[in-house]
C-alpha positions as CSV (number, residue, x, y, z in Angstrom):
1,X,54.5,190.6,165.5
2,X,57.8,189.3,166.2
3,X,61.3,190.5,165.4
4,X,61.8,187.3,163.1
5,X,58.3,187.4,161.8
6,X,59.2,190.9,160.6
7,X,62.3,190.3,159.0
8,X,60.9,187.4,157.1
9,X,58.2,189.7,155.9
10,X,60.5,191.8,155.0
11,X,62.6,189.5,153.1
12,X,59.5,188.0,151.0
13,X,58.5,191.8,150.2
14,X,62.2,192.6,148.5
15,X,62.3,189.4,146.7
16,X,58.8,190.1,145.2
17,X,59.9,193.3,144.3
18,X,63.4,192.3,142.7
19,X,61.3,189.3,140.8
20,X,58.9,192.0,139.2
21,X,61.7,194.2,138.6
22,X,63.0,191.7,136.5
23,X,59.7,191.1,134.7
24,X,59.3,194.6,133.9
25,X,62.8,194.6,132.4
26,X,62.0,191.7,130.3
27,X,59.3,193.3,129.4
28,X,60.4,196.8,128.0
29,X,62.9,194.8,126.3
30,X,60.1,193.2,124.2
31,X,58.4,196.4,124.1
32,X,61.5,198.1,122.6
33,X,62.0,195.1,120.0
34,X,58.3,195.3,119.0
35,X,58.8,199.1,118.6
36,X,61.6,199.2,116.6
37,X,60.2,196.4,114.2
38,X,56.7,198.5,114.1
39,X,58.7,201.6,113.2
40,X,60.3,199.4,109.9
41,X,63.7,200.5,110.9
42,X,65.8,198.6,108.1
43,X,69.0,196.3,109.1
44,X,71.8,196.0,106.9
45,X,73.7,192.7,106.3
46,X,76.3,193.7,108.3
47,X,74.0,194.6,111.1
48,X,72.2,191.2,111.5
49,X,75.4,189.8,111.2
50,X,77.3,191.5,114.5
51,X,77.4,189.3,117.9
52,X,77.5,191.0,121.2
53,X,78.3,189.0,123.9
54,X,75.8,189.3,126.6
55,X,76.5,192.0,129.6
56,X,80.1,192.5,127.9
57,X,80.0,196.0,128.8
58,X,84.1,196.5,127.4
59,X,83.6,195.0,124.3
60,X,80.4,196.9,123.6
61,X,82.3,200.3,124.2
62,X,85.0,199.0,122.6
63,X,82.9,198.4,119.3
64,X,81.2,201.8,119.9
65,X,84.6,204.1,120.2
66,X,86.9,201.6,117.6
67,X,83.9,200.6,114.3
68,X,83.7,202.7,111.4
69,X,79.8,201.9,111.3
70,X,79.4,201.8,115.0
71,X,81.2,206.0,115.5
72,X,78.8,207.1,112.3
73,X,75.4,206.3,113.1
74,X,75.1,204.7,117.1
75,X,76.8,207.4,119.0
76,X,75.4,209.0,121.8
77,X,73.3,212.1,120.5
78,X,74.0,215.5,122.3
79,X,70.3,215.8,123.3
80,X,69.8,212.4,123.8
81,X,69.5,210.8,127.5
82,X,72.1,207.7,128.5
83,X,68.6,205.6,129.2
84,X,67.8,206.8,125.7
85,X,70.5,205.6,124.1
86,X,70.8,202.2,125.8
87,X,67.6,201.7,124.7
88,X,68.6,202.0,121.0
89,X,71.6,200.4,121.4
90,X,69.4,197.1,123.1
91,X,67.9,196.8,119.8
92,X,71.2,196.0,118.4
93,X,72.7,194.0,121.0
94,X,70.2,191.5,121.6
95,X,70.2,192.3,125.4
96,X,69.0,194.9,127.5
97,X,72.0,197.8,128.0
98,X,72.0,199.1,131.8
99,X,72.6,203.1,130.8
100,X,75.1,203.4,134.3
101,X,77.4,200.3,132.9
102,X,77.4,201.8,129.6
103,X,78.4,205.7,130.3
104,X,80.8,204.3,133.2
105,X,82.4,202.2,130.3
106,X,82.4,204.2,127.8
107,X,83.4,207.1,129.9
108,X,86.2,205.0,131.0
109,X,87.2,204.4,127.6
110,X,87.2,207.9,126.3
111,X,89.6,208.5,129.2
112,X,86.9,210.9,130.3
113,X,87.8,211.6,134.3
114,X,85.0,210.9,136.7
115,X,83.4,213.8,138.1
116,X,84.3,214.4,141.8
117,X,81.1,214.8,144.1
C-alpha cells in the first residue's frame, strides 16, 4: 500500500470515528431525557421557564454560583462524579454539558487555582 493510500485510509477511519462519536453523544442525550422523564422527576414553572444558551459554558457557571434556586438544589454533590453531574445538569439545559468545560468554568469562577501537574 502506498504512503498516500494509507493516509487516506487513515483519514476515512478518524472521520468515521468522530461521526459515531457524535451519534453516541446524541444518543445518551436522548437516553438521559427519556430517563429523567421515566423517573417522573417534577419541573417547577420556574424551571421550564429558564433558557440556557447552547455551549455557553460562562453563563451556565454563572447561573450555577449567582441563583438562589440553582446554589440549593443543582450543585455539585460531594460524592458525585463531574460526568455525573453534567449529566443532570443536561436535563436542564437542553444540551449536552461536556463535564471538562464545566469544572474548568466553574473552577474558574470559584477562583479555585488549577492544580499544577
Amino acid at each position: 500500500m502506498k504512503k498516500n493510500n494509507k493516509h487516506q485510509t487513515l483519514r476515512i477511519e478518524l472521520q468515521t470515528i468522530a461521526q459515531l462519536i457524535g451519534q453516541l453523544a446524541e444518543h445518551l442525550l436522548k437516553a438521559t431525557g427519556l430517563m429523567c422523564s421515566i423517573g417522573g422527576v417534577p419541573m417547577n414553572v420556574d424551571e421550564r421557564n429558564w433558557t440556557f444558551p447552547e455551549n455557553d459554558y460562562d453563563w451556565l457557571a454563572t447561573w450555577l454560583t449567582t441563583n438562589e434556586y440553582a446554589l440549593a438544589r443543582k450543585r455539585k454533590w460531594k460524592s458525585e462524579s463531574w460526568p455525573a453531574y453534567a449529566t443532570r445538569l443536561s436535563k436542564y439545559v437542553g444540551w449536552g454539558v461536556d463535564y471538562l468545560l464545566l469544572q474548568r468554568c466553574l473552577k474558574q469562577k470559584l477562583g479555585i487555582p488549577k492544580q499544577q501537574k
